[in-house]
N, C-alpha and C positions, 0 to 999 in steps of 0.2 A: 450195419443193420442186418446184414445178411448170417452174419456171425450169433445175433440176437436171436436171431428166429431159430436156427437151427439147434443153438444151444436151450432154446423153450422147449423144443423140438427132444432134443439128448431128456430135458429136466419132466419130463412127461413119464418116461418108462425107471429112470430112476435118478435117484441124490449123487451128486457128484463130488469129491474135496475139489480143491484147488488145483493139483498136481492133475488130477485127471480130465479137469478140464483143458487144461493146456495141452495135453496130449490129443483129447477129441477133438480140438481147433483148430491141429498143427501149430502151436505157437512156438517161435522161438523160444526154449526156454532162458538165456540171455536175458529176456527183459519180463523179467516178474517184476518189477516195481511198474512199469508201465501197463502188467496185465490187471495187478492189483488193482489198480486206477480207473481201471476200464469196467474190473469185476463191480469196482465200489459205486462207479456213475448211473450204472444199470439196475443194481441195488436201492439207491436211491430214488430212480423213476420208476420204481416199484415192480419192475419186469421179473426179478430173481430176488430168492430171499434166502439170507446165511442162516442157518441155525446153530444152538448152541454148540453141536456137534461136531460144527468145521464143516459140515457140507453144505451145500448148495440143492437150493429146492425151486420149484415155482411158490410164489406165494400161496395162489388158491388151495395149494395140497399142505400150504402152513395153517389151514384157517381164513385166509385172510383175502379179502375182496378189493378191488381198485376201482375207483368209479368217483364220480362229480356230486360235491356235496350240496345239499340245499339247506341253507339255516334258518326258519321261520322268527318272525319276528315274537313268536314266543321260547326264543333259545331253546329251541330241540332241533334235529334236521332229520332229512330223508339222505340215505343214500342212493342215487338214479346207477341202475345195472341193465346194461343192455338186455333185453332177451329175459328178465328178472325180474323177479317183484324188488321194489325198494326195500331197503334194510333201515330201521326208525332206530334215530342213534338220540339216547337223553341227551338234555344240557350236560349234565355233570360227566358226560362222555364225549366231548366236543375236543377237549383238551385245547392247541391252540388254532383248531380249524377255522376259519372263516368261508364265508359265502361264495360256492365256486368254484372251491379248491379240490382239485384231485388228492384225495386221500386214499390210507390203505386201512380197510376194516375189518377187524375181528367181529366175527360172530360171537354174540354171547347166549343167546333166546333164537327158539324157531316156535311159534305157538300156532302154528298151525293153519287154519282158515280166518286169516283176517286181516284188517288194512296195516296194522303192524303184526306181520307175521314173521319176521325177525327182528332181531334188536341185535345192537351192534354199539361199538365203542372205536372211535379215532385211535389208530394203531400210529403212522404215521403221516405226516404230512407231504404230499410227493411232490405237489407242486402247485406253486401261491396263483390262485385265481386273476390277480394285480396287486399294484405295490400302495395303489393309490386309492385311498376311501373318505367316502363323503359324508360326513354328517354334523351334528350341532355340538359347538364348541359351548363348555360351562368354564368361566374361570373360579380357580380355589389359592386365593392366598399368591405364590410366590408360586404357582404352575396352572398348567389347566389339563383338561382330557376333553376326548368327541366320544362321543354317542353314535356309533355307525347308524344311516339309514334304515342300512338294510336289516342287519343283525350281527352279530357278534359280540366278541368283549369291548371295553372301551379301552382307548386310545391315550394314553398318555404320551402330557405332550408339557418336554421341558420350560422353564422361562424364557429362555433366548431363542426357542424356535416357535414360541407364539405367532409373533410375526403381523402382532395388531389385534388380531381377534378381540373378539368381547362377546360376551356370556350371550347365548342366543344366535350367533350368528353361523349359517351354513355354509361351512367347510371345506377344503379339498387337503385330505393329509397324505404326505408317501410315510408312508413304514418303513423302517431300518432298523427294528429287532421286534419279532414275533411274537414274544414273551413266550414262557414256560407254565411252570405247574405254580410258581411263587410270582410272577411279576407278570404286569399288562404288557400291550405289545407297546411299543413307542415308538412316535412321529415326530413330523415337523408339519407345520399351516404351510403350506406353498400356494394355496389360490382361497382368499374371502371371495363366497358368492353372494351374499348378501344375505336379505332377508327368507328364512326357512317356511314365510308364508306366502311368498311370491311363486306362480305356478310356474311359471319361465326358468327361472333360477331351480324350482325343483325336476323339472322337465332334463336341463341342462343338469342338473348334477346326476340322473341316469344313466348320462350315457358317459360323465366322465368316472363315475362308480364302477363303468364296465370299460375303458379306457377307449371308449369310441370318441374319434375326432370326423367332425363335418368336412372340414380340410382336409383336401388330397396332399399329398408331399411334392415338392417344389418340381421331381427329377417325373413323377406321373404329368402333371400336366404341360413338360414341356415335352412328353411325348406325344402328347393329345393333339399340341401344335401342330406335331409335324405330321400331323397324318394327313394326305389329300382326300378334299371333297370331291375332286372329281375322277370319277370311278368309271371312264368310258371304255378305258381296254378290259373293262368285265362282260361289258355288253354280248361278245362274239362267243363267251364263255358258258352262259348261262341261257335259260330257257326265257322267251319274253314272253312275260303272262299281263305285257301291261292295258291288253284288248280285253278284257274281263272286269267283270264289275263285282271287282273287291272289293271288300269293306273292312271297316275295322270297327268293333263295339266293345265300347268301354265306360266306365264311369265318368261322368261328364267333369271333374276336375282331373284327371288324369293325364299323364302328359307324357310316359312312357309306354309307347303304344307298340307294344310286342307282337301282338298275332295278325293278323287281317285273315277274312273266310270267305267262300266261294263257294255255291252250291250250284247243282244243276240236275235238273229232268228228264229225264230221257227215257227211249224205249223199255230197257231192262233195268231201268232202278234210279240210283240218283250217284252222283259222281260230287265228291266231299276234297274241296282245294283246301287245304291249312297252309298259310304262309309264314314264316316266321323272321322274326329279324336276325339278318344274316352277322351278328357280332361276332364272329369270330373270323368273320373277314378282320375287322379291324385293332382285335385285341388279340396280337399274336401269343402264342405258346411260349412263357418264360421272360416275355417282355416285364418292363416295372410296371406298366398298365397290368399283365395278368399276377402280376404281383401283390398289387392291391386290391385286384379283385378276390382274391382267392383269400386274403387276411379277414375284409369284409364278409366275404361267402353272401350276402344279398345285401339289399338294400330294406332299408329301414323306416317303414311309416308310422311316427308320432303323431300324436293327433295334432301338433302344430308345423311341425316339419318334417323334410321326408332326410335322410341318410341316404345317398344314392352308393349301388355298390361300384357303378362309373362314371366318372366325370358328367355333367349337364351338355357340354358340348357333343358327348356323345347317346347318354338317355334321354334327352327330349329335343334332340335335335340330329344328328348322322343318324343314327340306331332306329329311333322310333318312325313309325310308319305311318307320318303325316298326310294327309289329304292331297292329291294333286301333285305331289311330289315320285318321280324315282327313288325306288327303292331296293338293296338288295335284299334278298331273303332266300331261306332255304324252306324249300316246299313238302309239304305231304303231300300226295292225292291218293284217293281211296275211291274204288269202284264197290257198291253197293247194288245186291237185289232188292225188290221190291221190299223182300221180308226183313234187311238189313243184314244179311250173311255179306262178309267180306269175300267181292271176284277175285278182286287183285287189289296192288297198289304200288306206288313210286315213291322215289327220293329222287330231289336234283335240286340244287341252286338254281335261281331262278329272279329275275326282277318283276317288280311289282309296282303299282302307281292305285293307290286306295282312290275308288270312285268319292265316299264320302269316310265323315268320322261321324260314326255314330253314339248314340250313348242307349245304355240299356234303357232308361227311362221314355226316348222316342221310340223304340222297338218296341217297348210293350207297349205304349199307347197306341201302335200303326196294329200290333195284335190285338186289341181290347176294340179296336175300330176307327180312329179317331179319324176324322176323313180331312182333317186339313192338313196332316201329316205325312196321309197316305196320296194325297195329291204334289205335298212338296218332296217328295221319297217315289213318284211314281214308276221314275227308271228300275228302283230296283226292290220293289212293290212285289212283285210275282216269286222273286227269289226269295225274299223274308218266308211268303209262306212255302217256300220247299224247304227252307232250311228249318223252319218247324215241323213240320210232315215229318225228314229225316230226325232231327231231332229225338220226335217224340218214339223211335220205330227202335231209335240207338237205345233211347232211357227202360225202353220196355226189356232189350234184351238186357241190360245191367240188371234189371229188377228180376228177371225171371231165372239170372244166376246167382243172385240172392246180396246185391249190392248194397250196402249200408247208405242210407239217403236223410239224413239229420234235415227237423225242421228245427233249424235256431236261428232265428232273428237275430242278428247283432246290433247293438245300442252303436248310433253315430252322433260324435258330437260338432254340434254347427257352430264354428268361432265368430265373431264378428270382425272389423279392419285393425282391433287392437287386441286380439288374441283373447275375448274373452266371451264364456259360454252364451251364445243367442239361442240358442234350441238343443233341444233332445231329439231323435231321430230313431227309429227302429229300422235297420235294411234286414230288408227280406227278398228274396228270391222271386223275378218273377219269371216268363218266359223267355225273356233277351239272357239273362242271366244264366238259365238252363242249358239253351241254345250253345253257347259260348261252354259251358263247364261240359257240355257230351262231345263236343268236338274235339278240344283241348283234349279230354281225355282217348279221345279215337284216335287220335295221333301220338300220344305219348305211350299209348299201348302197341301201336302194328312197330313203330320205330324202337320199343322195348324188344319185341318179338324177332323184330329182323338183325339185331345186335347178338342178342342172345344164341340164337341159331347160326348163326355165323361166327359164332366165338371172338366175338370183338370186345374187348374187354370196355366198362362202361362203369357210371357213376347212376345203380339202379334207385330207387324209388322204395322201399320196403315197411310191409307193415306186417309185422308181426301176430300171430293166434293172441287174445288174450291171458292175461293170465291169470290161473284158476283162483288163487287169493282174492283177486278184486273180481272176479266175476261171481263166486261165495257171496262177498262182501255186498255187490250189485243186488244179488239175490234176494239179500236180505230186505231189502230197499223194497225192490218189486213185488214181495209178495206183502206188504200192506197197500197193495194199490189193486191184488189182484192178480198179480201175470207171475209167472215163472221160468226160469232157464232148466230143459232136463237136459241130463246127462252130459255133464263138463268134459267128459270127457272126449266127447264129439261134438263141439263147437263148429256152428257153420255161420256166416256174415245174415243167413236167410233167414235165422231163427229172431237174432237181434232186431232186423228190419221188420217182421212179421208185428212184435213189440210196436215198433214203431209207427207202423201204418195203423195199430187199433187205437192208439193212443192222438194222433193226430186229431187237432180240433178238440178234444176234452181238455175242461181247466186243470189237470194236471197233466198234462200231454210236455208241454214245454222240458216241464221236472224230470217228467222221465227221459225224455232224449239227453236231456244233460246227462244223467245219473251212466246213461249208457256210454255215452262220451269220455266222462271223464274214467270207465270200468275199462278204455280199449287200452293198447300200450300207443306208447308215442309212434307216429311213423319214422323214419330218420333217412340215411344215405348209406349205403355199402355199395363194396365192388364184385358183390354177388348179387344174381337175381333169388329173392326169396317170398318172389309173390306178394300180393299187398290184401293183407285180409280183408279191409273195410270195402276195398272196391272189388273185391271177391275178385280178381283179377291175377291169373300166372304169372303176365308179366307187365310191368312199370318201372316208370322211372320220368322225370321231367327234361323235356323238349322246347316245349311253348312261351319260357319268360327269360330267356337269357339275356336280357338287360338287366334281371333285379334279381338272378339266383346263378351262381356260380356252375352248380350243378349242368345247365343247362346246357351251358356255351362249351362246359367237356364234351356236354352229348353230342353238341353240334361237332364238333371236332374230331369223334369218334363214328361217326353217323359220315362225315366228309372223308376219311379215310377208307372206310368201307366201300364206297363207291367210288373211286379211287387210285386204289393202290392195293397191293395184297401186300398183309401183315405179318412178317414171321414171328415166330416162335419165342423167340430172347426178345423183339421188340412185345410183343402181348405179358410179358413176365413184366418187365418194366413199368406196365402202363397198370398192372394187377398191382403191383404193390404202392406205385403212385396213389392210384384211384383212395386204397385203402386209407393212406393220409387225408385225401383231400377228403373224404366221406365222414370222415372222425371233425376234421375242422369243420366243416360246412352243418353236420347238423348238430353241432354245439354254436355256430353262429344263429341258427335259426332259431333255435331255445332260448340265446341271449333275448333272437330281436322281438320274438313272442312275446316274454317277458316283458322288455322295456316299451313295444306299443303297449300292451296290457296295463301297465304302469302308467301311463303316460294318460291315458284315457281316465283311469281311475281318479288323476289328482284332477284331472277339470269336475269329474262329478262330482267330488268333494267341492271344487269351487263352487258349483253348481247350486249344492247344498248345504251352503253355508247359512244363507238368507232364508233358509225353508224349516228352520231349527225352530220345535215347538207346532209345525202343521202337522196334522194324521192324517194317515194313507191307509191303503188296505195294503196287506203284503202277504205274499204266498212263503211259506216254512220249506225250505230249500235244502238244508244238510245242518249237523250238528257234529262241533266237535270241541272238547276240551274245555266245558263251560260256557260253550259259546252256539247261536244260535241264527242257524243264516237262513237269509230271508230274501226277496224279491219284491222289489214295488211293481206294480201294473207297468211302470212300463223297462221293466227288467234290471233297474238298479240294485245292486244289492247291495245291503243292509244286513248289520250286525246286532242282534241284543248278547249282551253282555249279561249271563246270567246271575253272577255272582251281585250284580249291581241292584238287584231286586228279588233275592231269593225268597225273602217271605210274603211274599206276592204271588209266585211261582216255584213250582216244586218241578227241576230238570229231569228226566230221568232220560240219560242219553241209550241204554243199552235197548231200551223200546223205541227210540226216537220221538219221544213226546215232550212236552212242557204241559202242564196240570196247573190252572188256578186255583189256588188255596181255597179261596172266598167260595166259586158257584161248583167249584171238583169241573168244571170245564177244561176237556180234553183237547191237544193241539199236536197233532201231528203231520208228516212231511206232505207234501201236497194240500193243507189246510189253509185257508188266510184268516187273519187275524186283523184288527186295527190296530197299527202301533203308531207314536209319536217321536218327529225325530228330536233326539235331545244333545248330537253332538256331531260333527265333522269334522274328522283327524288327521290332516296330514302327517303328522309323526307314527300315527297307527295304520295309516291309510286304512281306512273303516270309517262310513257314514250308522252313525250308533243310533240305535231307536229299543225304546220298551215298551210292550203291549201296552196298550191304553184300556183303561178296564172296562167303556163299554164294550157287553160284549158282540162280535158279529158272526157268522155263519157256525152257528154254537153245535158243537159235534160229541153227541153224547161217544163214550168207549163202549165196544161191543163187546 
């Protein structure tokens, strides 16, 4: 590895042949067929690239880009580049990439300010996202083929590795040749899941599409065994905070209960306890337990099941920071003035014993007044409202640094005892919720801050400036609502939120925070600190959930060393280039499991609205792309019209963002509602489809 870098390192200043690399490596030269070998493997993981020359290049100085494909289920994909805008690759430039896969891309097109502002073509394929895909098997004669899920080419799949299927039925295939520019790829059936309209069965082929198993491996949970419950030679070790009336507030079904907080009053300002669950007491460094941790990188909430990233004997049960119970934990505490200026602050392990388990829901209602709560809650009645007071004194300084604060309601869906849709739900934020998200955050910031200044190498937090394409592209959006972004070239989080605060409570207020949402760059993990734009904040990184994110239980690790032990020099190198892997794995697990809850939500609303096929709603006009036109029902579902399916009804014209009725020249543009009728629910497209319905409503002449 170390060979790798320095040789990127040598291929930066210039092209190398063969012979001279072996000279800048010290290689024996005795074994060129082994160096060959070694040249050829790193060639192929796309690190280095031969040219026709006989030398040796980096790729990006060949053209050519590495990064994780996304293939839309209308066969075109996005290439995702760190720190980049995406590069928009056609179908007919896919070649044999599938959903996932680390490929190598040439540029073809750069056009400039917009959401495809490069185009690109599949150079090569570095490396297969999985072996194994899921979708609906058709049979034809003396063979058959699958239809991936997600996207791609289909699957040919011989007579004798059928394996039972029948026409219709959903699928699990391994691939054993890729195919090329002349032939599909080809499989074998290794697992019928049944039926492709059962939400279970499509639930479950998610996560086997992304090779995730619920099951731990045989050799993890016999280490889970052997770990003791009783932890009393920690006691003498640690700070006892268990005279304090901790708490923990959480979602009332929740059952990995991560943090517990401590507030308190006093002369000079208010004193802020963050406790956290001490897991890295018990999932040591390189064990099969942190083994599997780190392959998962978090744990995974589908709307019917959760993916834990550690065993249950330890997330909702050792780990989690049940009521009435000892507990370890490693603690913040943070001295605050009156104004909220940080005096000081601490780090130490420390035990804990949670007075109550609270959920946001009785928090707000003991803030909204409710006085039979505030009577069963009366112990610790007075500290609710300090820890609002501080609360609200933390939120002010984030806002007045210019912290990005999205109003997005997220849709929750309510199952009933047989997993199927009882309700719709909108969560929204109230004061328990805030309370909890400014703490969390006061703590993953001073513990960013005191890593950082002490040169302790760490697994930071990063969110990146946006970037100029989509915020053009953003631009274009905002100023038919009115608002505008100046000068890109000095972006600040304050300018965004400024948007956001006028927009708050107008019916299209919702539209635009998305719009701004989806204009930022992803945030992810490195083993640099590089500041986190949205929370306008120098330094981040996550602390506070290391039962359900890998990330954390490093921090912890690294946060326990600091205080500690001193770190040399070759030990901090080691942990620089560690981190760098685990930061690469973890925020590609977290985009998987985005994704797959995302997913997973999506097929119950479809279920949802399967029965509701043929009733009109009113829907808010959301985004437009590619003939297609998205929409929002009142309570935030969205919906597709499919233009092509009613164009002479409707005339699209995407480059103004409008749809135009033929019949009254009635105008419809983004933030408009319309009545539409729904007239289909896809699991195959996953898209709830609707077309305007021709009475007309909220009729909006063009200015």
């Amino acid at each position: 590895m170390k060979e790798l870098i320095y040789l990127r390192k040598l291929l930066e200043e210039h092209e190398l042949t063969f012979q001279q690399i072996i000279q800048m490596l010290e290689w024996t030269p005795k074994k060129r067929k082994l160096y060959k070998r070694i040249l050829s493997s790193w060639e192929d993981e796309g690190e280095i690239y031969l040219k026709r020359n006989g030398k040796y290049t980096l790729p990006e100085k060949a053209g050519l880009i590495k990064g994780e494909i996304s293939i839309s289920r209308g066969n075109f994909g996005f290439l995702d580049v760190v720190g980049e805008s995406s590069v928009f690759i056609p179908g007919h430039y896919l070649n044999t990439a599938m959903d996932g896969d680390t490929v190598l891309v040439r540029i073809l097109k750069n056009n400039g300010n917009s959401e495809k502002s490069r185009e690109g073509e599949v150079y090569k394929v570095v490396k297969r996202a999985r072996e194994i895909i899921v979708g609906i098997y058709e049979h034809n004669m003396s063979f058959g083929f699958v239809r991936p899920r997600t996207s791609g080419r289909d699957i040919y799949i011989p007579k004798k590795k059928i394996k039972g299927a029948k026409t219709g039925d959903l699928v699990a295939v391994k691939i054993y040749f890729w195919g090329d520019s002349e032939k599909k790829p080809e499989g074998e059936v290794i697992s019928i899941l049944g039926n492709p309209e059962n939400t279970e069965a499509l639930i479950s082929a998610l996560l086997i599409n992304q090779g995730i198993q619920g099951k731990f491996p045989n050799e993890v949970i016999k280490e889970v065994d052997r770990i003791e419950e009783n932890f009393s030679e920690e006691l003498d070790k640690r700070k006892d905070l268990r005279h304090l009336d901790i708490i923990t507030i959480d979602g009332a079904d929740a059952k990995d209960l991560d943090d517990a907080v401590y507030v308190e009053k006093n002369d000079t300002g208010f004193k802020l306890i963050v406790s956290i669950a001490d897991v890295s007491y018990y999932v040591k460094s390189g064990s099969e337990l942190d083994k599997e941790a780190l392959k998962r990188g978090n744990s995974i909430y589908m709307v019917d099941r959760v993916i834990p990233m550690l065993p249950r004997k330890l997330s909702n049960n050792l780990c989690s920071l049940n009521p009435h119970e000892d507990k370890l934990t490693f603690t913040v505490e943070i001295d605050y003035d009156n104004n909220g200026k940080v005096i000081k602050n601490d780090f130490y392990k420390s035990i804990i014993k949670s007075r109550h388990r609270m959920t946001y829901s009785d928090v707000n209602s003991i803030i909204d007044g409710n006085e039979e709560l505030m009577e069963k809650y009366s112990d610790i009645y007075e500290m609710l409202k300090n820890m609002l007071s501080l609360s609200k004194i933390i939120r002010n300084i984030k806002k007045r640094r210019g912290s990005i604060d999205f109003e997005l309601p997220e849709i929750k869906v309510i199952l009933d005892e047989n997993k199927l849709v009882k309700d719709i739900e909108l969560r929204s934020r109230g004061e328990a919720e805030r309370i909890i998200e400014d703490f969390m955050v006061a703590a993953n910031e001073v513990v960013a801050e005191k890593l950082f200044w002490e040169e302790i190498p760490a697994v930071y937090r990063v969110h990146e400036d946006p970037d100029k394409a989509k915020i053009a592209v953003l631009n274009d959006s905002l100023i038919k609502f009115g608002y505008y972004l100046k000068n890109l070239d000095d972006l600040h989080p304050g300018k965004f939120q400024a948007i956001i605060e006028k927009t708050t409570g107008l019916p299209e207020g919702y539209l635009i925070h998305k719009l701004i949402l989806r204009s930022m760059q992803r945030a992810r993990y490195a083993n640099k600190n590089l500041g986190h734009f949205g929370l306008a904040s120098k330094y981040y990184l996550h602390f506070t959930s290391p039962i359900r994110r890998y990330s954390d239980l490093v921090v912890h690790r690294m946060l326990g060393k600091s205080i500690t032990e001193f770190m040399k020099d070759r030990e901090k190198s080691y942990y620089l280039e560690n981190f760098d892997t685990v930061s690469s794995i973890i925020s590609k697990t977290e985009r998987v499991a985005d994704k797959l809850e995302e997913d997973s939500v999506k097929i119950k609303l479809i279920e949802y609205m399967q029965d509701k096929i043929g009733n009109i709603y009113i829907a808010r006009l959301s985004g437009m792309s590619k003939n297609k036109v998205f929409m929002e029902l009142e309570n935030h579902i969205e919906v597709v019209y499919n233009v092509l399916i009613s164009k002479d009804d409707f005339i699209y014209d995407e480059e103004n963002y409008k749809i135009t009725d033929t019949v009254t020249g009635t105008s419809y543009t983004m933030g408009n509602t319309i009545k539409v009728i729904v007239t289909g629910a896809s699991y195959q497209k996953m898209e709830i489809e609707v077309i305007p319905y021709k009475e007309k409503i909220n009729e909006i002449k063009e200015q």
